[in-house]
C-alpha positions in Angstrom: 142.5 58.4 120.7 140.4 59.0 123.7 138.2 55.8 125.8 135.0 57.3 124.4 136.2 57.5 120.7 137.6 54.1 120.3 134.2 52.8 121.6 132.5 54.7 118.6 135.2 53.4 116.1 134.7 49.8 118.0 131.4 49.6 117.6 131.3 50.8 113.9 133.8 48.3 113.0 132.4 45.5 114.6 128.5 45.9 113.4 129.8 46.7 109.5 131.9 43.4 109.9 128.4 41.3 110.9 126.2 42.8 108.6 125.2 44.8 105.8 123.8 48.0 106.4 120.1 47.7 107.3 117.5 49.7 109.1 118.1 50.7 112.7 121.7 50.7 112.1 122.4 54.4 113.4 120.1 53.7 116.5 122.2 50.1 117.5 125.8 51.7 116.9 125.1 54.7 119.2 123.9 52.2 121.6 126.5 50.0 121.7 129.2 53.0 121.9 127.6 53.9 124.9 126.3 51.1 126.8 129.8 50.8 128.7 129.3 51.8 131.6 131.3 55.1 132.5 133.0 56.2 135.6 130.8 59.6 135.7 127.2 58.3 133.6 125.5 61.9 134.8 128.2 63.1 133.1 128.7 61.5 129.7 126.7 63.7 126.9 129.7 66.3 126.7 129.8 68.7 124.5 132.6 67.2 122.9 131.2 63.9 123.1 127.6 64.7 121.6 129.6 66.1 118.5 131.4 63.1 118.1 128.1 60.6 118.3 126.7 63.1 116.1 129.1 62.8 113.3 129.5 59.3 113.6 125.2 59.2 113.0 126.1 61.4 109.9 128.5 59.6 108.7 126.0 56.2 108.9 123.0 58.5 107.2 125.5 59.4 104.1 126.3 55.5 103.7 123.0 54.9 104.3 122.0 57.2 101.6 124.7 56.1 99.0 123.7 52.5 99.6 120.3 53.0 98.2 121.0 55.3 95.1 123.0 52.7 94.0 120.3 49.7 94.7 117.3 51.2 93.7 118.1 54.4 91.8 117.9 58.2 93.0 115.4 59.3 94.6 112.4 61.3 93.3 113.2 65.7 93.2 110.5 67.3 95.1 109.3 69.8 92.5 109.1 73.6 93.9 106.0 75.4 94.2 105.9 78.5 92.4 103.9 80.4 95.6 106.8 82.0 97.9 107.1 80.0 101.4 106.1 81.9 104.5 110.1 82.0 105.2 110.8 84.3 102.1 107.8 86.8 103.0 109.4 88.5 105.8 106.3 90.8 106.5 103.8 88.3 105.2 101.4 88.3 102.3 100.3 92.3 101.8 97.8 94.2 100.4 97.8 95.1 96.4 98.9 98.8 95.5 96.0 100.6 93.6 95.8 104.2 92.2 93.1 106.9 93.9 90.7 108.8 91.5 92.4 112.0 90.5 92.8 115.2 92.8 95.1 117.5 93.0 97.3 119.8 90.8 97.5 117.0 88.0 99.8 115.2 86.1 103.4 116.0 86.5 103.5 116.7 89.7 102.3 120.6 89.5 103.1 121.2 86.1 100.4 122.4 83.7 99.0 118.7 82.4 100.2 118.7 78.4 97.1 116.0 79.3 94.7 115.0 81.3 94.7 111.8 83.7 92.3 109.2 82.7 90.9 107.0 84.8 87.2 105.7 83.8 86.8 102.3 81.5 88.3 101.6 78.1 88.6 99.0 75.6 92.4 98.7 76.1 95.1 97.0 74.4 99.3 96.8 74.8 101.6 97.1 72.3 105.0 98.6 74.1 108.2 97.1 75.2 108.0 95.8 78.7 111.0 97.3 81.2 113.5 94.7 82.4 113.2 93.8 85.8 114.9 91.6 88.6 113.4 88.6 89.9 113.0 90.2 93.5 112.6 93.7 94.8 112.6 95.5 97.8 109.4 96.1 100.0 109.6 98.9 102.6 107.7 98.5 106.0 106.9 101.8 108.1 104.7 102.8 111.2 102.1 105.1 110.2 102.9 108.3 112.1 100.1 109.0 115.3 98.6 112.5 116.4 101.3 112.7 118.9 104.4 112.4 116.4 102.9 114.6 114.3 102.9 117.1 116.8 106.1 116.0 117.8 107.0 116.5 113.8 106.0 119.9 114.0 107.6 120.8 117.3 110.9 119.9 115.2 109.9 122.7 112.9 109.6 125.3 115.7 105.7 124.9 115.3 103.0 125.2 118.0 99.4 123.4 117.5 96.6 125.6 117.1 93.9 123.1 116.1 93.7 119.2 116.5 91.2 119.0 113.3 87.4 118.5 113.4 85.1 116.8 111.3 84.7 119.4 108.5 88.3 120.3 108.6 90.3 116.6 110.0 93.3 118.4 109.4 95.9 119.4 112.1 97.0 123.0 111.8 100.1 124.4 113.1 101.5 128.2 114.1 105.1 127.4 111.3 108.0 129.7 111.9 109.4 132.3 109.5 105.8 133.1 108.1 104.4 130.1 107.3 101.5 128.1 108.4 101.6 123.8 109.0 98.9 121.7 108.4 99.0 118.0 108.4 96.9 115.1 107.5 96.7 111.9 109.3 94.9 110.9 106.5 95.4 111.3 102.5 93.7 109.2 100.5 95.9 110.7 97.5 99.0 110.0 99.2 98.0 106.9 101.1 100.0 107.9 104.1 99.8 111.2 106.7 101.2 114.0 104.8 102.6 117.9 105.8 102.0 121.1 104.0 103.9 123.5 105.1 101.9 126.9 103.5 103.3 131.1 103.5 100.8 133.2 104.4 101.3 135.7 102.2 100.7 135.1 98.1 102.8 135.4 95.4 104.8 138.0 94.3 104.4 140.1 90.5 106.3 139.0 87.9 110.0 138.9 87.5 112.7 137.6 85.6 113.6 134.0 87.0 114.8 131.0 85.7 114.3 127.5 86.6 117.6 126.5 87.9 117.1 129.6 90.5 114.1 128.0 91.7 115.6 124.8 92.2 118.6 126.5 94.3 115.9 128.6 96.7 114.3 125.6 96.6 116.8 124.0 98.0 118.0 126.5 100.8 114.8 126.7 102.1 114.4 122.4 102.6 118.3 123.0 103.9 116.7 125.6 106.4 113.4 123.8 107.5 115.6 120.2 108.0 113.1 119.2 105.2 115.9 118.2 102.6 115.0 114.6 101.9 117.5 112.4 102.7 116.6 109.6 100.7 117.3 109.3 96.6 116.1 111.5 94.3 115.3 112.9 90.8 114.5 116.4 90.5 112.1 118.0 88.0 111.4 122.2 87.5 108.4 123.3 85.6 105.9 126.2 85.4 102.4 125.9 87.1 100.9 128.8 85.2 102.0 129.3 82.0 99.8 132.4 81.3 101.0 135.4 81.6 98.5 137.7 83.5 98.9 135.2 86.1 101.6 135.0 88.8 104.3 132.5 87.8 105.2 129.8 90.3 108.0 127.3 89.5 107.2 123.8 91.0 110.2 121.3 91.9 109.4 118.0 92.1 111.9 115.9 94.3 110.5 112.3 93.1 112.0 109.5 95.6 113.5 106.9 93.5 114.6 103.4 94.8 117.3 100.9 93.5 116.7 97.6 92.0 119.9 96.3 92.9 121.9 97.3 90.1 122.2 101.0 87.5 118.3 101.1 87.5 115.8 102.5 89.5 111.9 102.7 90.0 110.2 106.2 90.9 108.0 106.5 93.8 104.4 107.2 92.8 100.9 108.6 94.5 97.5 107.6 94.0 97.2 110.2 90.6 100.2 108.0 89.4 102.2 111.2 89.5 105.2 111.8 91.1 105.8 111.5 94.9 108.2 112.7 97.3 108.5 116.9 98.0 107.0 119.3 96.1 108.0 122.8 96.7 106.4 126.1 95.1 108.8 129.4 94.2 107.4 132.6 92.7 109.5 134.8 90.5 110.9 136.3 93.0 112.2 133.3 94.3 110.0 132.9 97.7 108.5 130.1 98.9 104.8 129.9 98.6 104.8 125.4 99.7 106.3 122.8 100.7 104.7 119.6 100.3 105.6 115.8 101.6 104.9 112.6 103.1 104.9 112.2 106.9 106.6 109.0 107.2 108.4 107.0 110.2 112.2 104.7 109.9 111.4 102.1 107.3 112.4 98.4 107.2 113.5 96.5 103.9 112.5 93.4 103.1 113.8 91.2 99.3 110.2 90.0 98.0 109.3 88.4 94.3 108.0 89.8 91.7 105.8 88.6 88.6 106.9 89.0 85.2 105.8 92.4 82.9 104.1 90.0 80.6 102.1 88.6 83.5 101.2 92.4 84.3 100.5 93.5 80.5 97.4 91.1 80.3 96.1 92.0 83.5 96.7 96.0 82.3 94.2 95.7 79.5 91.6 93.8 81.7 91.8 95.9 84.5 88.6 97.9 85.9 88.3 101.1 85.9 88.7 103.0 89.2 86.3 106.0 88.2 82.8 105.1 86.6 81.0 108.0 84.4 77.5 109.2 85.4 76.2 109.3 82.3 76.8 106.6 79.5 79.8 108.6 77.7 81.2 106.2 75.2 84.3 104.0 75.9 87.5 105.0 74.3 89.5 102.7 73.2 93.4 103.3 74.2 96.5 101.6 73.2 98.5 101.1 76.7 102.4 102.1 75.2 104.5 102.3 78.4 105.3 100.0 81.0 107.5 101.5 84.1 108.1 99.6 87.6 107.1 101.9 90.4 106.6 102.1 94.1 103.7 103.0 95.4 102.6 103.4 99.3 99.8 101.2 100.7 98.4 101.3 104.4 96.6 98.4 106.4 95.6 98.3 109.9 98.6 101.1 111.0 101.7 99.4 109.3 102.4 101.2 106.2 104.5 99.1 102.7 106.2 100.7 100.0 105.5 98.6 97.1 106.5 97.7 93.3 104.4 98.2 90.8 104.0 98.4 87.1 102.4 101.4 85.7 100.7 101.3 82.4 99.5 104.4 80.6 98.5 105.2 76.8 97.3 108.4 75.5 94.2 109.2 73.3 92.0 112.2 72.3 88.9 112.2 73.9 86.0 115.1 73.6 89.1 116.9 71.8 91.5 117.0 74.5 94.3 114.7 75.4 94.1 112.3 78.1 96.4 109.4 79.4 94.8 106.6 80.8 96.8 105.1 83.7 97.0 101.4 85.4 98.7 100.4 88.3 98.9 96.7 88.1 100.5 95.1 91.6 104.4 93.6 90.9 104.6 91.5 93.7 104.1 87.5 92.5 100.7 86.7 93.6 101.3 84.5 96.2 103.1 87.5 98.3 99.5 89.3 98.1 96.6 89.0 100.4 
């Protein structure tokens, strides 16, 4: 055994032989295991050495430790705190998800609306079955794209700027190849994010036979073409956005991003209508492409945060305040909230863009004689991960 190592086991020995183990123990055994003097003192805090003092120390806290458990009993359990430390927030607290009043082609992401989004006050109650979820989920961090990516976003597309926006029109337009025209916004409320439209000049054409799966498939070749085929997970919907037929038909395919909870189930991504989100792409009958829609959106980071239980979210659902307020005192409806669904939706603050969980509640009622759906997005996140 080497000099410095029989000194520690000395010293040990000898102080356990005069006494009990008492307070300042650890401090006096160090010291007396080094207070020989040594041929090279500058020297003496080696690597090697330190580990050994160190485990010596450990050993003595352990003993330590043992001795009073079995004197005066174990020691009181610090109880947790059910508000996540600062450690476990890995982006910090963040701002709550909330849906946008209504705007674009409606519900179902282009489809003809079998009803209409609701969004004004109700007397609301739940009675549904709440979804499973885990006790953490994902959060997604991005930089929200500048005026100088998205040009460099379009220059990828082979597209040259032709207006920077003004205050009437904020919206960046582009020269797009094969026909088309690019616009982008820096800012969509709807979206939450910068989003592209990528637009063919020319309309529709007349009527022909088509079917939905060939729509999905020129759909597809064209996002193939562009480099606008998302490369993230997906589910893919078809429908009709005019169902009449003295009116050009245009299929609409919905690519809704979808995310993964860590084991067979998944949450859909979600825009301020509460409708799908992702790329949308418009095909006429003769299978040409009238738009392509999506979010402009730089390399995201992941991040494991809480969540709060459904049944947490169901009573804040049917106390939640509306997002739209009626001009005129229309009467309240009252809606039964029947669905439940964790979802991710976008939220921007000060340039740094998350992708959040969510539960989205909805019900349907008939109001004024047509069918609505009400809709609220009640944040997932455990409240103490929200600012």
């Amino acid at each position: 055994m080497p000099e410095f190592d029989e000194k520690v086991k000395a010293a040990f020995d000898a102080e356990f032989e005069r006494t009990r183990p008492r307070p300042g123990l650890r401090g006096r055994v160090i010291a007396n295991a080094v207070a020989t003097p040594r041929v090279r003192q500058r020297a003496w805090i080696t690597p090697r050495n330190f580990a050994v003092v160190g485990a010596a120390a450990a050993v003595l806290v352990v003993a330590g430790v043992g001795l009073r458990v079995a004197t005066q009993g174990a020691p009181p359990v610090a109880k947790t705190s059910p508000t996540p430390s600062a450690a476990v927030l890995a982006f910090g607290k963040l701002p709550p998800p909330v849906l946008h009043p209504p705007q674009g082609l409606g519900a179902g992401g282009g489809s003809a609306p079998t009803v209409v989004p609701y969004f004004g006050p109700a007397k609301m109650t739940w009675s549904g079955q709440l979804p499973k979820v885990p006790a953490s989920a994902p959060v997604y961090r991005f930089t929200v794209p500048t005026a100088a990516e998205a040009d460099a976003f379009a220059a990828h597309l082979g597209a040259t700027l032709q207006s920077p926006g003004s205050a009437k029109d904020p919206d960046r337009s582009y020269r797009g190849p094969y026909g088309y025209q690019l616009r982008i916004s820096l800012v969509d409320p709807v979206a939450g994010e910068p989003t592209y439209r990528v637009i063919r000049q020319s309309g529709p054409s007349p009527n022909r036979p088509f079917t939905e799966a060939a729509a999905h498939s020129a759909a597809d070749a064209e996002l193939t073409k562009l480099g606008l085929m998302p490369s993230w997970s997906s589910t893919v919907q078809v429908s009709r956005l005019s169902p009449s037929s003295d009116q050009p038909l245009i299929f609409v395919i919905q690519y809704q991003r979808v995310f993964s909870l860590g084991d067979s189930t998944v949450a859909p991504q979600v825009d301020g209508n509460g409708d799908p989100s992702g790329i949308q792409v418009l095909v006429d009958s003769a299978g040409q492409i009238l738009e392509i829609f999506g979010v402009l959106r730089q390399a995201e980071q992941p991040a494991t945060y809480p969540l709060s239980p459904p049944s947490t979210a169901a009573k804040a659902a049917v106390s939640a305040a509306p997002i739209v307020t009626p001009k005129d005192s229309s009467p309240v409806p009252a809606v039964t909230l029947t669905q439940a669904q964790l979802v991710y939706k976008t939220v921007v603050s000060g340039g740094v863009g998350y992708i959040e969980p969510a539960y989205l509640f909805t019900g349907t009622f008939t109001w004024e004689g047509y069918p609505n759906e009400k809709r609220v997005l009640i944040p997932a996140l455990a409240p103490g991960a929200l600012s």
